[in-house]
N, C-alpha and C positions, 0 to 999 in steps of 0.2 A: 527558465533563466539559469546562467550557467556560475557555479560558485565563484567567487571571486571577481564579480560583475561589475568592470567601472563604470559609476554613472556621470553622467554629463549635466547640466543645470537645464541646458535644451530638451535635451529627453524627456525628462522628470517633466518638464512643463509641457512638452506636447502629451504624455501620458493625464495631467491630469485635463489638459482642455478637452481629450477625449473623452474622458471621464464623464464632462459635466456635456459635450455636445453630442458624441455620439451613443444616439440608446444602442444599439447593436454589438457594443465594448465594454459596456457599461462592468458586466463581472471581471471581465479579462484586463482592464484596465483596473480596476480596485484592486483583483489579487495582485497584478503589480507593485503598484501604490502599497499596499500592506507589507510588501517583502524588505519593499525599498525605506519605508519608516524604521523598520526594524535594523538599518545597516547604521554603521559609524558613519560612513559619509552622508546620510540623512541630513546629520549639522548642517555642514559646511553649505551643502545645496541646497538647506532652507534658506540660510541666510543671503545665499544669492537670490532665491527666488523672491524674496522680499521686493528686488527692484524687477519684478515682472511689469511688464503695463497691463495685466489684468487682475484683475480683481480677485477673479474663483482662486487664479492660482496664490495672490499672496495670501487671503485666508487661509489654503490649502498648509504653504510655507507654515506661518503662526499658528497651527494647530498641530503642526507637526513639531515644532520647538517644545510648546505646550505639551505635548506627550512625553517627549523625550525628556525634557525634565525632570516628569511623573517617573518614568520608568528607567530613563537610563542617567541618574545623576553621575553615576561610579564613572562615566566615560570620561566627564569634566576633568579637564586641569588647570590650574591656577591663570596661566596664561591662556589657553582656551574659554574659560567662564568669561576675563576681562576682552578679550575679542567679542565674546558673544554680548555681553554687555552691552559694548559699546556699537554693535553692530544694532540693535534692538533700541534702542536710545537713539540713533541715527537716524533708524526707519521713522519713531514716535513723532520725530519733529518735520515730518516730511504733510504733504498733506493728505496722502493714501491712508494712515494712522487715523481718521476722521469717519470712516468707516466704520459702525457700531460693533459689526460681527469680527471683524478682523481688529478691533481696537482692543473687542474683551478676550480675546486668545492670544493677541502678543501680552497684553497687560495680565494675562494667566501665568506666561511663560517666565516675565517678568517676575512676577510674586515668586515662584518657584523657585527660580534663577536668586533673589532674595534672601530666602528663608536657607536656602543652602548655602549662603555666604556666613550665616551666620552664625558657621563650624567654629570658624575665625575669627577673634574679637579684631572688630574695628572695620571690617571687609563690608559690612552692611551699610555700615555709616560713609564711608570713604563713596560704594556705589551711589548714596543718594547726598548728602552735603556735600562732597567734595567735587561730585562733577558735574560739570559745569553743562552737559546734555541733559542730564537730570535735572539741572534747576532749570534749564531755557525750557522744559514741558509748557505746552498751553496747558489752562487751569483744569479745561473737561479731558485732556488729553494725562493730566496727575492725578485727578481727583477717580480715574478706575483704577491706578494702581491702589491709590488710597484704601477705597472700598473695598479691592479684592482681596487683600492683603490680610485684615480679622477672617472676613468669611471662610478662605483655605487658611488659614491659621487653623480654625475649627476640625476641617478636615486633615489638618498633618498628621500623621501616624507614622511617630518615633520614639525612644525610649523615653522614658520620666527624665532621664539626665541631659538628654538632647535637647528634650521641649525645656527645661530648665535654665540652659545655657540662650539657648536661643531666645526665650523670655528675659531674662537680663539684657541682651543685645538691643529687643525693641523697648524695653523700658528705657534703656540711656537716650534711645534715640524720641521720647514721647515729646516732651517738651519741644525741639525743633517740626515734630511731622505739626504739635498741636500751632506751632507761627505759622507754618505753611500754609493751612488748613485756614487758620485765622485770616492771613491776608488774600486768601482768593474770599472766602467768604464777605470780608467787608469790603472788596475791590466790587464785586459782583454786584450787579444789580436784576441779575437774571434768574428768576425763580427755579427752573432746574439747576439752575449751579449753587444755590443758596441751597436746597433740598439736599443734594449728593453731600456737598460741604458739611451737613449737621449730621448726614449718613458715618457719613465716615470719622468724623467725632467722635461719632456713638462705637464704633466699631471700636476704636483704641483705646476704648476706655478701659477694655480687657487687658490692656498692657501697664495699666497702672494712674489711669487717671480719676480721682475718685472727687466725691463732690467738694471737699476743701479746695484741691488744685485747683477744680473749674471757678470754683468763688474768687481765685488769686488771676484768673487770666483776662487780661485787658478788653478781651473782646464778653465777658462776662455779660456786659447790661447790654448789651446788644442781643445777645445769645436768649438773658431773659426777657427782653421786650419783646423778641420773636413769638414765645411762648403764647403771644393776645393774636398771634396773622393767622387769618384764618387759614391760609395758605400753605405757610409754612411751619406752623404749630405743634403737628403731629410730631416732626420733624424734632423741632425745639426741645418737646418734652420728651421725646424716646432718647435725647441725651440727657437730661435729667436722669431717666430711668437706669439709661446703662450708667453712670456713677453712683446712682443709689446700689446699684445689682452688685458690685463691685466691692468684695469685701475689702477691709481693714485692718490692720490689727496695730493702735490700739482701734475700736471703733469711732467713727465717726463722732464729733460731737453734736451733744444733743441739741443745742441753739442751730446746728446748721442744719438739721433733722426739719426743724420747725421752720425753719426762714423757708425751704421749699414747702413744704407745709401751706404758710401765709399766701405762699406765691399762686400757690396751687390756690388757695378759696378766693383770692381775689378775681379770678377766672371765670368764676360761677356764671356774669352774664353771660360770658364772650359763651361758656357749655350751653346754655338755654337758647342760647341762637343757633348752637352748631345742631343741636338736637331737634328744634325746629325748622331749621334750613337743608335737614338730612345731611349736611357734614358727618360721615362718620369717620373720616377720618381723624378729624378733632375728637371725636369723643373717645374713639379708637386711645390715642396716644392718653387723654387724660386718664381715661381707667387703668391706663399698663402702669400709669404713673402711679400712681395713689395704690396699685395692688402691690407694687415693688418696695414702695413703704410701709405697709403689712406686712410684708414678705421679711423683708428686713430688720424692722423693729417693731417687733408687733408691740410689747411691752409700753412703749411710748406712745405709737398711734391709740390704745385703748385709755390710756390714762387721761384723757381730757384735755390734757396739755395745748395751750397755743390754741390753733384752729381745729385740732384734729375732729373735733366732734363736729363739726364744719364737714370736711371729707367724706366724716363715716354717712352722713344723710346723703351727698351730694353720688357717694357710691351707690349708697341706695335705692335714688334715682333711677341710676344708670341701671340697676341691676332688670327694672322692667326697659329699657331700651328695644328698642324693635328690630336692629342689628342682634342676633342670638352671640357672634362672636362675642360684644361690648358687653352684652349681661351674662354669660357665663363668667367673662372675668370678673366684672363688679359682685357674684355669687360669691369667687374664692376667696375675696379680700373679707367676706364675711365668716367662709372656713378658715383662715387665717384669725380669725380673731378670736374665734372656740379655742386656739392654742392658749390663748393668758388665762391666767386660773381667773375664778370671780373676784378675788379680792383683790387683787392688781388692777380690775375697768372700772372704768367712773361709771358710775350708778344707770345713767344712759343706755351705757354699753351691754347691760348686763342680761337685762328682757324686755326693756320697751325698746327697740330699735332691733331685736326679735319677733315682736309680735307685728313691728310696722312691717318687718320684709314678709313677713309668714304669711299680712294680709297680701300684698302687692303683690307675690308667686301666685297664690291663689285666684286673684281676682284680675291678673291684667298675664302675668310671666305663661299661665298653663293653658291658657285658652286658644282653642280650636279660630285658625282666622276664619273670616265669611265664605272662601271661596275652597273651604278644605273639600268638600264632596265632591269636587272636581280634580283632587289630586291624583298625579299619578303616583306610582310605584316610590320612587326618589323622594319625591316629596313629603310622602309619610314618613321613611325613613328617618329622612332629617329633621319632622319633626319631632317623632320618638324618640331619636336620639336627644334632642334637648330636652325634650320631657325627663329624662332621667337625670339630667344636669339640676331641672330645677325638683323633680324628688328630694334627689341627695340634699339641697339646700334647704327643704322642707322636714327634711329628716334633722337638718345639724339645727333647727328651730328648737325641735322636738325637746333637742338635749338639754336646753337652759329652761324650757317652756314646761316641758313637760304636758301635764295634763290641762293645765292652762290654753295649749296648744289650741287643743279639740274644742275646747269652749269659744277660743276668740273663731272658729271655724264655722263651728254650728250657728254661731250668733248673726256671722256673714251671711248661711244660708239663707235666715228666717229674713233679716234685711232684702236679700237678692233672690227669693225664689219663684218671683213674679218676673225680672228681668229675661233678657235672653237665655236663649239656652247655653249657648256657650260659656257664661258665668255661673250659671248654675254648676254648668260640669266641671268648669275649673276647680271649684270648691269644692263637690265631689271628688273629684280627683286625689286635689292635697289632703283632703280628708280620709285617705284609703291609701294614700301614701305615710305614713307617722302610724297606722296601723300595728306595725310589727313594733314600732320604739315601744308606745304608748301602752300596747297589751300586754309587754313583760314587765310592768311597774311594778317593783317589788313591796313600795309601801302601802299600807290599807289603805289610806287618805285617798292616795294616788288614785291606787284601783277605784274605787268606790266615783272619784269623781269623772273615771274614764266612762264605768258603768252607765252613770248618769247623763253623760253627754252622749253615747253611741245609743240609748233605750229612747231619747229623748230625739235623734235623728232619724232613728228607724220607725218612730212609731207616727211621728208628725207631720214627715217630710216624704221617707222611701214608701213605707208600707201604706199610705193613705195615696199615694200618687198625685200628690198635691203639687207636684216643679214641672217643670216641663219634659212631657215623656219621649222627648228625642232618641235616637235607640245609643246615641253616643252618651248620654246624660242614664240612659238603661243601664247601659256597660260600668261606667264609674260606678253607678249603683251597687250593681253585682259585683264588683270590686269593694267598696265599705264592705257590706255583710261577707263574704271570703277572709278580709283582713282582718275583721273583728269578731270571727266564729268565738275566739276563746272567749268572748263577755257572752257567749248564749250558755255555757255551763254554770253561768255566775248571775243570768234569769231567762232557767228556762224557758219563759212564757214567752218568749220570742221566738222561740223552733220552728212553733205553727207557723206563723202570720212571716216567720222567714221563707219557709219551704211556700207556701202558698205565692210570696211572691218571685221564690226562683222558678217553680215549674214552668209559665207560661214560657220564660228565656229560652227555653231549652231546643223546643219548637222552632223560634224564630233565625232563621241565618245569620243575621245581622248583633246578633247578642249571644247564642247556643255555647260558644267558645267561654263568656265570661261566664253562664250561668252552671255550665259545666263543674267550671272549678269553684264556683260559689256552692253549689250543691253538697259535691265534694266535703267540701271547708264541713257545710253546716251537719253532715249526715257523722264526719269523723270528729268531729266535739260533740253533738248533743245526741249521740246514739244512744248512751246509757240512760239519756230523760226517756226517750221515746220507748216505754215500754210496753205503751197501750197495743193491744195485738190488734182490735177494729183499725187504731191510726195507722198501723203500720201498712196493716193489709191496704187502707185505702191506699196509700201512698205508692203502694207496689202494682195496683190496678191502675191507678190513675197514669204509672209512667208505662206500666203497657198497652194503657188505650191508646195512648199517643206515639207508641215504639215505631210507627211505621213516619211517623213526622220530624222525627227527630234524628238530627244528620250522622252518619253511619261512624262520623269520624270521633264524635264522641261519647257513642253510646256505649261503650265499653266500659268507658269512666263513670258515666251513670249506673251502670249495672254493677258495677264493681264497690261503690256508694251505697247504692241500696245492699248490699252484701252487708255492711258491716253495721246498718240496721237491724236487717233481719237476723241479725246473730245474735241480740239481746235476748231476743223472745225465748220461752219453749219449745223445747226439739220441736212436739207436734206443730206449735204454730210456725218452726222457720219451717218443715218442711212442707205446709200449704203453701207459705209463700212464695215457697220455693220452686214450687208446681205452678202457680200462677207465673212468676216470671220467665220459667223454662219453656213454658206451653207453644209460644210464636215462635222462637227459636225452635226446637224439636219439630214444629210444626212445618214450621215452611224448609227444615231438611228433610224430611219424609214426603215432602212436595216435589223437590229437586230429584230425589231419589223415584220416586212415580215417574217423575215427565223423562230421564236417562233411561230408567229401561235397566234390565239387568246387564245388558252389553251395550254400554252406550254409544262408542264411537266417537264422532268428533264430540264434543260438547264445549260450549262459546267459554272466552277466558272470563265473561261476566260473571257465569252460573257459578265457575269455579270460585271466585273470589266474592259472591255473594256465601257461598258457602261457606269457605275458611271465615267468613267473618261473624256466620250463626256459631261455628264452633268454640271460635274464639270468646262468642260472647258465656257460651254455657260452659267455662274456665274462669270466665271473669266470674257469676254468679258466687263461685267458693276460692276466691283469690283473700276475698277476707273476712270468708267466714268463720271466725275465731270463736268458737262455742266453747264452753269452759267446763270444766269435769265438773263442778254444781250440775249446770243442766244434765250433762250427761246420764252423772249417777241416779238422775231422777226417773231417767224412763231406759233403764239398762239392756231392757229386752230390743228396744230399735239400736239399727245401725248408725253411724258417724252421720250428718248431714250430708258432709262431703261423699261421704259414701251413698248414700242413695242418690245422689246427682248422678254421678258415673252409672250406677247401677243402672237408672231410669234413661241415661241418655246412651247408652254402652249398644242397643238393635243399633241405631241409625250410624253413629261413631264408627265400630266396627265395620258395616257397611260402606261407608263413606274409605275407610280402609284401606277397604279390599276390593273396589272399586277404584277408589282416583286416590290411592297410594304412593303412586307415580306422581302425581302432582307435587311438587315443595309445600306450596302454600296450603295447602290439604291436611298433609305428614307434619308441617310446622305448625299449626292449627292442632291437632289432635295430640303431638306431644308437650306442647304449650299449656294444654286442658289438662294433662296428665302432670304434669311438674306440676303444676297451682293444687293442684287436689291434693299429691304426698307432701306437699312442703305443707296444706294444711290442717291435715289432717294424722299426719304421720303415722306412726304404727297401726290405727285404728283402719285404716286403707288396706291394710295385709289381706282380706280375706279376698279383693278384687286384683292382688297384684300379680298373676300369675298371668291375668289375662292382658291386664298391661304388658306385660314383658314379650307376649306373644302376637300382641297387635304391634306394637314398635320394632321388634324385628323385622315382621313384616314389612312395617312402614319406610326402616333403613333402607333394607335390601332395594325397594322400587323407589324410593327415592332420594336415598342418599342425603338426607336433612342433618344436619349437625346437631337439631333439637334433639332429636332420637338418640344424639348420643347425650347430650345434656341430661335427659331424663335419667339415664340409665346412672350419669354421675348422682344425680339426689337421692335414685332409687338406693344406690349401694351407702351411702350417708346415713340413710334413716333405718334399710333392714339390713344390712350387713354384720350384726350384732346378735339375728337374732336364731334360735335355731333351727337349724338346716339352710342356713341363707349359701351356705358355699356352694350348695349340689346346683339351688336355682341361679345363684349368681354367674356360674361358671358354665352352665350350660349358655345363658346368656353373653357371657363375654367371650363363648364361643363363634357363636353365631354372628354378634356384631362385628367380631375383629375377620372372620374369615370376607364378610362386604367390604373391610377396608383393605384385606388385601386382594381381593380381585379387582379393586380400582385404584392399587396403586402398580398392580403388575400389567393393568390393560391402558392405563391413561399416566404413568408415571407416579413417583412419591412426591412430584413439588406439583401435582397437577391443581389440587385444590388446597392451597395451606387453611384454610379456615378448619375443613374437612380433620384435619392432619391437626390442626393444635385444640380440636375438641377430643379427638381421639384419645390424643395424649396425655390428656386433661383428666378423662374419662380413666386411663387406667393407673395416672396415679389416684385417685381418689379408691381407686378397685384395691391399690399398696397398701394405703392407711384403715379404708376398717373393715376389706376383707381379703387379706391377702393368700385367704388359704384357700379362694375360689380360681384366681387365675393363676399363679406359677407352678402347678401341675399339672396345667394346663400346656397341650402341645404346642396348643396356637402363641402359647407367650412368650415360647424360643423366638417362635414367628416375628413377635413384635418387636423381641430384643434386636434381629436384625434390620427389620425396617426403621428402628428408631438410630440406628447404625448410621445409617443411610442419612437418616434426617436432622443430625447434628451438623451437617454442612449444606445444609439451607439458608438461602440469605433473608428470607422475612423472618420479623422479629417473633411475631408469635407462636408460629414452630416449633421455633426454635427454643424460645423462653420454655415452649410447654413440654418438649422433651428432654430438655437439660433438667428439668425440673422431675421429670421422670427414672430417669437416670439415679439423679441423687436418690434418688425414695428407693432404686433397685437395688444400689449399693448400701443402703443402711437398713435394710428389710434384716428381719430378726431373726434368730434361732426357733426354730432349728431349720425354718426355711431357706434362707440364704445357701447352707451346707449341702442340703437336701437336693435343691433345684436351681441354686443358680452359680453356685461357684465353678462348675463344669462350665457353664456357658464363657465366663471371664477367663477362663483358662485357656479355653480356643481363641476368645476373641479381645479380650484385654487389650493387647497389642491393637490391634484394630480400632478400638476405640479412640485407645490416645492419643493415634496417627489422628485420626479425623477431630479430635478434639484440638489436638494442635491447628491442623489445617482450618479449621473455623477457627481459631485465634489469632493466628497471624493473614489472614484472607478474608472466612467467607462468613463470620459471626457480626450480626450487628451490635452495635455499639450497647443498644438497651439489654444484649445478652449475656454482656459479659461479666456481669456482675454472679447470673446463672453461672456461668461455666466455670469461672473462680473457685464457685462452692464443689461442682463438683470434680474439679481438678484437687480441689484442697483434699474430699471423701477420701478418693481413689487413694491419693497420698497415705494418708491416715490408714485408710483398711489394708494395703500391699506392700506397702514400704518401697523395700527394697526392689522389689518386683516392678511394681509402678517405675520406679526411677532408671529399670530398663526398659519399660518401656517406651516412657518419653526417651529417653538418649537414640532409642534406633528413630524414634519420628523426627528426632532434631534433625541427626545429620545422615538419615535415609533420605534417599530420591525424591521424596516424596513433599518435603518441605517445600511448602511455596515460596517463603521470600529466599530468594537465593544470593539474592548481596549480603546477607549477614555472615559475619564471621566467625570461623569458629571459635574463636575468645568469645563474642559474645554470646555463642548457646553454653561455652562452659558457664559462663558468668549466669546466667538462667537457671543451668541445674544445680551449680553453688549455693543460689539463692533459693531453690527449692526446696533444698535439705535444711540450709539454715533457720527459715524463717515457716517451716513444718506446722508449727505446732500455732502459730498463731493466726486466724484468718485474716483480719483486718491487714497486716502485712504481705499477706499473701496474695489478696484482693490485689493490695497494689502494685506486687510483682509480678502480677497477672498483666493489668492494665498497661504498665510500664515496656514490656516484655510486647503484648500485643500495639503496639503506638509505635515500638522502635521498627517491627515486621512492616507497619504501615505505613512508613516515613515520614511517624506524626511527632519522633523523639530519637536522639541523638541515642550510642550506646552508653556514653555516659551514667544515664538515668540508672543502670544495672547495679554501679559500684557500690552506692551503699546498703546493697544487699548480703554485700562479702563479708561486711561486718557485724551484720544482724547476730 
């Protein structure tokens, strides 16, 4: 198309009949169409196309008014808008305007055309009362402007002073929209125009109609006898609601609080019909109603006053509803009422009308329907998600209830534990939800009566398998014991008969997930009972009789559980048990390793990942094995636990190696094993860490695992300190950096960022507690310029991890810094803060810049002067990316760089400020009050 392209009213309309008739045009004709919306002449030839005789095309026309509204209001002028006006007004009373889809995009365009009259006091009003196209509207043909009019109200996005002025405009005009509104409503006798009429009611109440007004307007008792139709009731009372929602100031008075109050419980049958007639929309609207009046006053609805205790039951109700929408609301009007302290509710309010909902959640809100085993995927979802809706309301029980709570629960069960299973588990359920309130009772009373109630559920109900053993009624189960592990330090004698009954879970698919972390729970509270070494050993035999039954995905967690068991005992007893748990792991890796062969070849991705996941497991074994220097000191002559694990699994490990090395999940596996063992063992690992450090190089070099450099960060953490660590560490951090750079120089330095921000990770941590391993080191010229490189990378964590590097290079200490890096900044300084720049104004992300702040602040602080030329040649050298900036504004930058030196917080900001103006995210403005710093 060629610029300057007149169009015609004809054209435009045969472009879009093509549009909509021929597929063969269909692109060629919309990029048209899209050019042609975007022109001034768009106006005019929508409003012609208006009188098209088709349909597609006047929709097409009114959706294009509709846009240009949106986007090009600026084009409008005074006398153009009252053209358009009345051209739109013209159409409305025609009978093509009857059309749903084209009636809600003129009446868009409308609303728009509206809202931006109302620059101008008096233009809003003169558009709708004064003219006389506007009043002659049919009532369905006013009542979408009506509607649309709040809804994009919502969406306008313009200043506070705009929506200000513009809010005063439709408040003058409430009182006349609320006659309009009035006499189609009592003219009507037609249910959708009666529904739309109370819609739009509701909608202007935003503009200043509050429920006094509504008490003053004549169509009042008409409005409230709607309230009893079943019909139109919803309706009714969501304008109740939007005046209640509607603040005040002063507020409301309290008699008119209560009159809707009254109005609302005289309702009660017409609700018990709608609730048994599946009306939810009635109910719908009563509960929005009665929560907006908690919402609003809570103080008043809990005081007893009038009907309100009426409500609070009638919410109640609602709250088990079979609509989950209608009872989460009737839930919040109950957390809405947790806001009044106690002594402000009527006596009512305060824990019987807590103990009624606490039973109702339980025994009707949390329960599984009949046909749940047949759900699909979605299904469960949503009903999980309500599940947590009515936790959280079994939890806000908790708060007034307290230990009371558990009592009115358990008493449920002993009633219902004959019933179905699904009441059964509901109460399980609630009862494993209040868990976490209930177990941190700080008072003895408290405690003592939680004790009571959970020893008295476990021992009567769970542990005797006395309710029904549904595996979903299993799950709650193992849920209680999980949530109330801390009452098993407060009587042990439930450890036993708890583990007896989580073991069989573990087995079972349908339960293994909860008994998992019931396990878990009971092994990390009641570890320091179980000191018996027979109990313990059984416990560890009995879970590797069954290792081969128990599903893969959470045996780690098991093994990782019984760790912190076995850590109680005696060096000599953890390390039998430790030998019994290791045994099937070591075993069937020396199995794997038989059937490979010492040149294996292909070998299936199974073998590999049954693999990584026995090593995995012989990592978890001392993930939390926390043995304490008592035991130690008692038997001085053996090694660490942790250390004979490694030692005793180190043939097959190493093997595994130096074999399938190359594999990730292999190398991730075996430096996985190796970090849990230094983190637990710490210094006392030293005698084994040499071999460490020469299996994981290995491991790096074939497989390139990030873990391998993870290791190497903990390793330097814990021995870095100690003596001769700098000869091993630097041989080390030779080795490893010389793999990172032969895959940054064969596959690039943004090839792998994960690779690249463990790296960097890795040698600040090498800065802080051994930095006299790597900077005499040749390789960490190396690194300086790869990390050169790597400050203008666009992922965050990179970038985070080398800016962070950076800073630790330039604040490294005497006499190192002199010795071995001040040459490096001498050559390369310059180069630095080129690229520091250029990731500031371009290629840094947003999460980094807070990094690059600091160490643009360093640089400042250690070079001064020096630094300050060098940012000057980055400013205004070639090299600068944003290149509309002026040069006033980079002096304004290094003005503010000098001045505001010494403080970071400032500096942070004239960083942020500086890089937003580079990105067109901030005017230059933003600089000046740096001048004055």
């Amino acid at each position: 198309m060629q610029a300057g392209h007149a169009y015609t009213v004809q054209e435009v309309e045969n472009a879009v009949i093509s549009f909509y008739t021929n597929p063969t045009n269909v692109v060629q004709a919309n990029a048209w169409l899209v050019e042609f919306m975007q022109t001034k002449s768009a106006w005019e030839i929508s409003i012609g196309l208006l009188q098209s005789s088709r349909q597609e095309v006047k929709f097409f026309a009114a959706n294009t008014l509709h846009q240009k509204m949106k986007n090009d209001s600026e084009d409008l002028s005074t006398e153009f808008s009252s053209h358009l006006l009345n051209a739109i007004l013209v159409f409305l009373n025609t009978a093509s305007a009857g059309n749903p889809q084209i009636l809600t995009k003129i009446s868009l365009a409308l609303v728009e055309l509206g809202l931006q009259l109302t620059k101008t006091e008096g233009q809003l009003k003169a558009m709708m009362l004064d003219n006389p196209n506007f009043l002659s509207l049919q009532p369905e043909i006013a009542l979408e402007f009506f509607l649309l009019l709040p809804q994009e109200w919502d969406r306008w996005s313009v200043t506070r002073a705009r929506q200000d002025k513009a809010l005063g405009e439709l408040a003058q005009l409430l009182s006349h929209v609320v006659a309009l509104l009035q006499s189609i409503l009592a003219m009507s006798n037609r249910e959708d125009l009666m529904k739309r009429s109370l819609q739009a009611l509701s909608g202007w109440c935003k503009f200043g109609l509050t429920l006094s007004n509504l008490k003053e307007l004549p169509i009042y008792p008409m409005v409230k006898q709607l309230t009893s139709s079943p019909v139109v009731g919803k309706e009714a009372l969501e304008l109740f609601e939007s005046a209640v929602v509607n603040e005040t100031h002063p507020p409301e008075p309290e008699q008119v609080i209560l009159e809707v109050v009254a109005d609302m419980a005289q309702l009660q049958p017409l609700l018990h019909n709608a609730i048994m007639s599946n009306n939810d929309s009635f109910c719908d609207g009563f509960c929005n109603l009665g929560r907006a009046l908690m919402l609003r006053r809570p103080s008043l609805m809990a005081s007893g006053k009038g009907e309100t205790l009426a409500i609070a039951n009638v919410m109640l109700e609602l709250c088990a509803h079979k609509n989950r929408g209608i009872s989460e609301v009737s839930m919040e009007y109950f957390d809405d009422l947790q806001t009044v302290e106690m002594v402000e509710r009527h006596e009512f309010l305060q824990k019987q009308i807590f103990s009624s909902l606490s039973e109702l959640l339980a025994t009707r809100c949390a329960l599984y329907p009949a046909d749940c085993e047949d759900w699909d995927s979605g299904d469960t979802d949503d009903f999980n998600m309500y599940r947590r809706r009515v936790e959280d309301a079994l939890q806000n029980c908790s708060v007034c209830l307290q230990a009371d709570n558990l009592g009115i629960l358990c008493s449920l069960l002993a009633k219902h534990q004959n019933n179905s299973w699904q009441v059964v588990e509901g109460i399980l359920f609630a009862v494993s939800c209040i868990g976490g309130e209930l177990t941190t009772l700080t008072g003895n009373a408290e405690r003592q009566a939680v004790l009571a109630g959970v020893t008295n559920l476990l021992t009567h109900f769970i542990f005797t398998r006395s309710i029904p053993q549904h595996k979903l009624v299993i799950a709650s189960s193992l849920k209680v014991i999980e949530n109330y592990s801390r009452c098993l330090t407060q009587n042990p004698s439930l450890l036993s008969p708890s583990l007896e009954y989580v073991l069989p879970s573990l087995v079972n698919p349908d339960t293994c997930e909860y008994g998992a972390r019931a396990f878990r729970e009971v092994c990390s509270r009641g570890c320091l009972h179980l000191r018996d070494p027979a109990l313990v050993q059984q416990l560890v035999q009995g879970i590797v009789s069954e290792m081969n039954r128990i599903p893969r995905e959470i045996l780690q967690d098991v093994v990782e559980s019984l760790g912190r068991v076995i850590a109680v005992l005696e060096v000599p007893a953890i390390e039998t048990n430790l030998d019994i748990l290791m045994a099937p792991f070591l075993s069937r890796l020396a199995d794997i390793l038989d059937q490979t062969g010492s040149n294996p070849g292909f070998v299936k991705a199974s073998v590999l990942v049954e693999a990584a996941s026995c090593i995995h497991l012989v990592g978890a074994t001392v993930r939390f094995l926390e043995v304490g220097e008592e035991q130690l000191s008692a038997c001085p002559q053996r090694p660490h636990p942790v250390v004979s694990v490694i030692s005793k699994a180190w043939e097959v490990l190493e093997a595994f190696g130096n074999r399938f090395g190359g594999d990730s999940s292999i190398a991730e596996a075996i430096s996985c094993s190796f970090i849990r063992a230094i983190k637990q063992a710490k210094l006392r690992t030293q005698p084994a860490v040499e071999n460490l450090f020469q299996l994981t190089t290995s491991l790096f070099r074939s497989s390139h695992s990030e873990k391998c450099l993870e290791f190497a960060q903990e390793a330097v953490e814990i021995f870095g300190g100690i003596e001769g660590a700098s000869r091993v560490f630097g041989e080390l951090f030779n080795q490893l950096s010389h793999v990172k750079f032969e895959i940054a120089q064969s596959k690039g330095h943004e090839s792998n960022p994960d690779l690249t921000t463990c790296f960097f990770n890795m040698c600040h941590r090498y800065l802080i507690f051994c930095p006299e391993a790597i900077v005499s080191q040749p390789s960490f010229q190396t690194t300086l310029q790869l990390a050169l490189v790597t400050v203008m990378m666009r992922e965050k964590y990179p970038v985070q991890a080398v800016l962070s590097f950076f800073e630790r290079v330039v604040n490294t200490s005497s006499p190192y810094f002199e010795n071995f890096l001040s040459h490096w900044f001498e050559a390369n300084g310059s180069s630095l803060v080129q690229n520091l720049v250029i990731a500031l104004a371009e290629t840094a992300p947003k999460e980094a810049m807070v990094r690059l702040a600091h160490l643009l602040f360093h640089l400042n602080a250690k070079f001064g002067s020096v630094h300050q030329t060098w940012l000057q040649n980055s400013l205004f050298g070639p090299s600068f990316p944003a290149k509309d900036i002026d040069e006033d504004t980079k002096k304004q930058f290094l003005s503010g760089n000098m001045n505001v030196e010494r403080n970071p917080r400032r500096y942070q900001a004239l960083i942020d400020d500086f890089a937003n103006i580079c990105r067109r995210q901030q005017t230059c403005d933003a600089l000046v009050a740096y001048q004055m710093s």
